[in-house]
Structure formats: C-alpha cells, structure tokens
C-alpha positions as CSV (number, residue, x, y, z in Angstrom):
1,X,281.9,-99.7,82.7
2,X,282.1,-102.4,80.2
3,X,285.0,-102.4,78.5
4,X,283.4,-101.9,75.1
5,X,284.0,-99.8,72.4
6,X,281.2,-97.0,72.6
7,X,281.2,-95.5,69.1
8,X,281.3,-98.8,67.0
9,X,280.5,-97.2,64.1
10,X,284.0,-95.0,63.7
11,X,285.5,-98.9,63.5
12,X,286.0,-99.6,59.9
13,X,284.9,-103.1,58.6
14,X,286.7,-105.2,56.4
15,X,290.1,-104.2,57.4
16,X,292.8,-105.4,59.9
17,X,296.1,-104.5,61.1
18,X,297.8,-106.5,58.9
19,X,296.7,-104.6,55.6
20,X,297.1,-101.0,57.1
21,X,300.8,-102.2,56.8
22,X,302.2,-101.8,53.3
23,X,305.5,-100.3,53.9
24,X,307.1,-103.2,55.3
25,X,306.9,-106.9,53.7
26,X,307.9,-110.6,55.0
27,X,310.0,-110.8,58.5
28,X,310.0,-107.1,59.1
29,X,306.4,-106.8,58.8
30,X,305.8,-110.1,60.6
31,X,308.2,-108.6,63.3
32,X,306.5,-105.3,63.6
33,X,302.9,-106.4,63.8
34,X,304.0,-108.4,66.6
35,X,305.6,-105.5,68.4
36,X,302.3,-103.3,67.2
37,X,300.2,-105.8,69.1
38,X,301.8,-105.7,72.0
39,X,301.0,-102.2,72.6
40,X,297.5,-102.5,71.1
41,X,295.5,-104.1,73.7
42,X,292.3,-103.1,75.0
43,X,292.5,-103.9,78.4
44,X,295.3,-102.0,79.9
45,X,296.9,-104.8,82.1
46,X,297.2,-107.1,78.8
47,X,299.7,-103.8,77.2
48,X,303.1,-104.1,77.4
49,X,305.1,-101.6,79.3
50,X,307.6,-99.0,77.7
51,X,310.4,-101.0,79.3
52,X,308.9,-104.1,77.9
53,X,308.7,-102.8,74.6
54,X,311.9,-101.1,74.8
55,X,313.6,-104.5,74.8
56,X,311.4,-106.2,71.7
57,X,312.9,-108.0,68.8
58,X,311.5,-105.2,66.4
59,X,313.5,-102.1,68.2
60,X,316.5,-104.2,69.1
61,X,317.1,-107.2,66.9
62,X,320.1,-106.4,64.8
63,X,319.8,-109.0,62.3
64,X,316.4,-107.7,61.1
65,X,317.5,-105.0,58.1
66,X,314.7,-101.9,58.4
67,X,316.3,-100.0,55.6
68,X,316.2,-96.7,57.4
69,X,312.8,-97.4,58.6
C-alpha cells in the first residue's frame, strides 16, 4: 500500500481548508484550523489523539470568545 489517495479525482482543486471556513473569522478561525489540522493527517501516527485534542487551545482556551459556536 502506498499511502496515496486512490480516487484523486473526488479531490476538488482550487480550494483549501482555510476557505471551507467562513463561519469563524481572525483568532478563532486561526485557532480552529489549527486544532482541524491536528486531526487531519493522512498518516495515522502524525494524528493527534482524542486525549490530545481534548486538551487543545480551541476546546479549552477560555479567553478565545466562540459566540455559542
């Protein structure tokens, strides 16, 4: 196995994380693209754990104002 994506063609082109975001602007989008990356890794050893993630700025900072989000 190769570690590659096998239907290439389902990947859009053009387009990266940071535009499919448009509900969140500044810090808090900066914040949760960060967290977002950590999870979305190809290679499973370079993901972070639940109990990583649990403990990430973006779910537990409280100085970062989500406005119910």
């Amino acid at each position: 196995m190769s570690g590659e994506f096998r239907n290439k063609e389902v990947i859009p082109s053009g387009i990266n994380l940071d535009d499919t975001v448009t509900c969140l602007e500044g810090e808090q989008k900066v914040q949760f693209l960060k967290f977002a990356r950590k999870m979305l890794q190809w290679p499973p050893e370079d993901r972070k754990t639940a109990k990583e993630l649990v403990e990430d700025p973006w779910l537990s900072d409280k100085s970062i104002n989500r406005g119910g989000i």
